[in-house]
C-alpha positions in Angstrom: -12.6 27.6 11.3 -11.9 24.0 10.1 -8.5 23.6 13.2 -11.7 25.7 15.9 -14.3 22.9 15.1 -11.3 19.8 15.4 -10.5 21.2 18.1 -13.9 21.4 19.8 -14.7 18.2 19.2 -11.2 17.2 21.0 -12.2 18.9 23.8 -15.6 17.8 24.1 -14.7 14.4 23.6 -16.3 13.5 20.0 -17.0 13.9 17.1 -20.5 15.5 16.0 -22.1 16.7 12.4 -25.4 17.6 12.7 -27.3 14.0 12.3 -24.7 12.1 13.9 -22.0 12.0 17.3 -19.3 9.4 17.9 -17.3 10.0 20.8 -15.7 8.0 24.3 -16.1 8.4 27.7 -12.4 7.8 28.0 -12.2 11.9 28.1 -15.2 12.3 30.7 -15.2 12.7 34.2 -17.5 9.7 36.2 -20.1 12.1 37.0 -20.3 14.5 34.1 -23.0 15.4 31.6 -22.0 15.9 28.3 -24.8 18.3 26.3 -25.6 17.1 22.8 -27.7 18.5 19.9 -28.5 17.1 16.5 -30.4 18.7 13.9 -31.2 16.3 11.7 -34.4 13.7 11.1 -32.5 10.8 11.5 -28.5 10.1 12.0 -26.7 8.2 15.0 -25.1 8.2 18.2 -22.0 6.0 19.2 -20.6 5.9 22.5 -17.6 4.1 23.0 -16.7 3.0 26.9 -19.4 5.4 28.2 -18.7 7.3 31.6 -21.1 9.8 32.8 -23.8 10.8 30.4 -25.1 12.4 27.7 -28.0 14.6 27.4 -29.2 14.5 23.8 -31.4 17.1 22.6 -33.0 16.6 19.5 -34.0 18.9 17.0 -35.1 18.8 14.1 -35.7 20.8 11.1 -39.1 19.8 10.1 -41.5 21.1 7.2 -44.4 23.0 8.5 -47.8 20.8 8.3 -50.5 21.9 6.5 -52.5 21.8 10.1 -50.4 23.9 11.8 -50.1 26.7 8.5 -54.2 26.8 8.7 -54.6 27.1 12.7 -55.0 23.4 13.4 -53.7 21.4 15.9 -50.4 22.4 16.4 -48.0 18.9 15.0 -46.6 16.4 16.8 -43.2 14.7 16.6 -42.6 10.9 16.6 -38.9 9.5 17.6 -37.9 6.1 17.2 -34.5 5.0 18.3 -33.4 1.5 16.9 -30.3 0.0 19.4 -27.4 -2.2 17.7 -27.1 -5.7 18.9 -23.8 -4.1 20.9 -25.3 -2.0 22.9 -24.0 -2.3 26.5 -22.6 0.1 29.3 -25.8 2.8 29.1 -29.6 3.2 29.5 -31.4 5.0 27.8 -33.9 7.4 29.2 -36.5 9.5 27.6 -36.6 13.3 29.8 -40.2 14.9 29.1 -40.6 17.9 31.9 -38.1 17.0 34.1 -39.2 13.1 34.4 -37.1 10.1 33.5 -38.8 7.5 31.4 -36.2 4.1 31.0 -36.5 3.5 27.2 -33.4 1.2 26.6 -32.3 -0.7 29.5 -28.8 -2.6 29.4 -29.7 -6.1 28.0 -29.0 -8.5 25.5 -31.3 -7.8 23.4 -33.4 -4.0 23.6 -36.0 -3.5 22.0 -36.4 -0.3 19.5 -38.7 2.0 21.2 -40.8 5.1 19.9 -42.4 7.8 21.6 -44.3 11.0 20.6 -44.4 14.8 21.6 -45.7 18.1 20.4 -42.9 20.9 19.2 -43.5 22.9 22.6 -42.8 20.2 25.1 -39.2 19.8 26.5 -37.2 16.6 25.4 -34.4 15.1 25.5 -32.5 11.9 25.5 -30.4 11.3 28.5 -28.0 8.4 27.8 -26.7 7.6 31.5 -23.1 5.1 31.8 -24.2 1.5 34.0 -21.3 1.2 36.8 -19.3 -1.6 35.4 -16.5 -4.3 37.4 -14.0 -4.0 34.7 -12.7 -2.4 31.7 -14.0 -4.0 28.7 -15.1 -2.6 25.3 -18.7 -1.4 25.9 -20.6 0.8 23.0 -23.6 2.1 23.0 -25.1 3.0 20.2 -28.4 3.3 18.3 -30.0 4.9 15.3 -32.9 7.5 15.4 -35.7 8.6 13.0 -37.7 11.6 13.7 -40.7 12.3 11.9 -43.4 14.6 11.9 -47.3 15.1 11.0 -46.5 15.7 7.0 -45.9 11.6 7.5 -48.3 8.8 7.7 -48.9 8.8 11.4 -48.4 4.7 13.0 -51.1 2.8 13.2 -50.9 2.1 16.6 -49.8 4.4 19.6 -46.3 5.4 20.0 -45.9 4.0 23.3 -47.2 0.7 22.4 -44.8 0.0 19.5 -41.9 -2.9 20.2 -39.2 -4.0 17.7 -41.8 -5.6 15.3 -44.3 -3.1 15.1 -41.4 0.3 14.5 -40.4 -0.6 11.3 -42.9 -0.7 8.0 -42.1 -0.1 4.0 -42.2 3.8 3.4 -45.1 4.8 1.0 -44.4 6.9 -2.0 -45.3 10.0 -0.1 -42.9 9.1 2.6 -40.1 8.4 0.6 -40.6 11.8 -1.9 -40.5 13.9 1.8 -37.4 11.6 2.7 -35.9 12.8 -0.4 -36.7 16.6 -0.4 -36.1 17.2 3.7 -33.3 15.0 3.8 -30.0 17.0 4.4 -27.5 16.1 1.9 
């Protein structure tokens, strides 16, 4: 089993657990689309000389809510994705029903960017390679945090948070869910 999953991510070009993926475009073809899954509520993605792109579905295993066990609304999930100060060679797109929403252009500085949806809605991340003139090291790579209704929802709406509104101190109900849904 162990030499089946090396050697799947060989083929496929990286290297995946179920929070994380590191991997090179190196191994892709200019127009392919590699197809990506994680599992987990937060982890990583690393992309070192990206060609192509990747589709990113993510997927979390999230706690029922209390709303949704009684009838209520059903939950929604909230997604922010946090770029390093490297990233360079992609944008990053957010795919809700078929439609392409730039989230993370290529620039010197992006911003980290959150956005909302509700369990039964179709999304991904599509993380597409920018043509580039030569052949130096590019990475892109961010860090994601999913979180869902049994959380403190953001003060302010998903779409309107930039890099100084994403990020707060956890509360002590945070951090105990952190603790007990975290996969370790």
């Amino acid at each position: 089993a162990l030499c089946l999953a090396g050697l799947g991510a060989a083929i496929g070009g990286g290297a995946a657990d179920q929070c994380s993926w590191r991997g090179s475009g190196l191994s892709q073809e200019a127009g392919s689309v590699e197809q990506l899954s994680l599992h987990c509520a937060e982890g990583s993605l690393e992309w070192l000389y990206p060609t192509g792109a990747l589709r990113l579905r993510l997927a979390p295993r999230l706690p029922p809510t209390s709303a949704a066990v009684k009838g209520g609304s059903p939950p929604h999930v909230t997604a922010c994705i946090k770029p390093t100060g490297t990233f360079r060679g992609a944008q990053l797109y957010l795919e809700r029903e078929g439609v392409l929403e730039l989230l993370l252009p290529e620039a010197p500085r992006p911003r980290a960017r959150c956005f909302s949806w509700l369990p039964q809605e179709k999304v991904a991340l599509f993380l597409q390679a920018t043509p580039q003139p030569d052949i130096s090291r590019r990475i892109a790579a961010f860090r994601y945090e999913l979180r869902g209704d049994w959380l403190a929802r953001p003060a302010l709406p998903a779409a309107s948070l930039s890099a100084e509104g994403a990020c707060r101190p956890c509360n002590d109900t945070e951090i105990l869910m952190a603790i007990c849904t975290s996969d370790f």
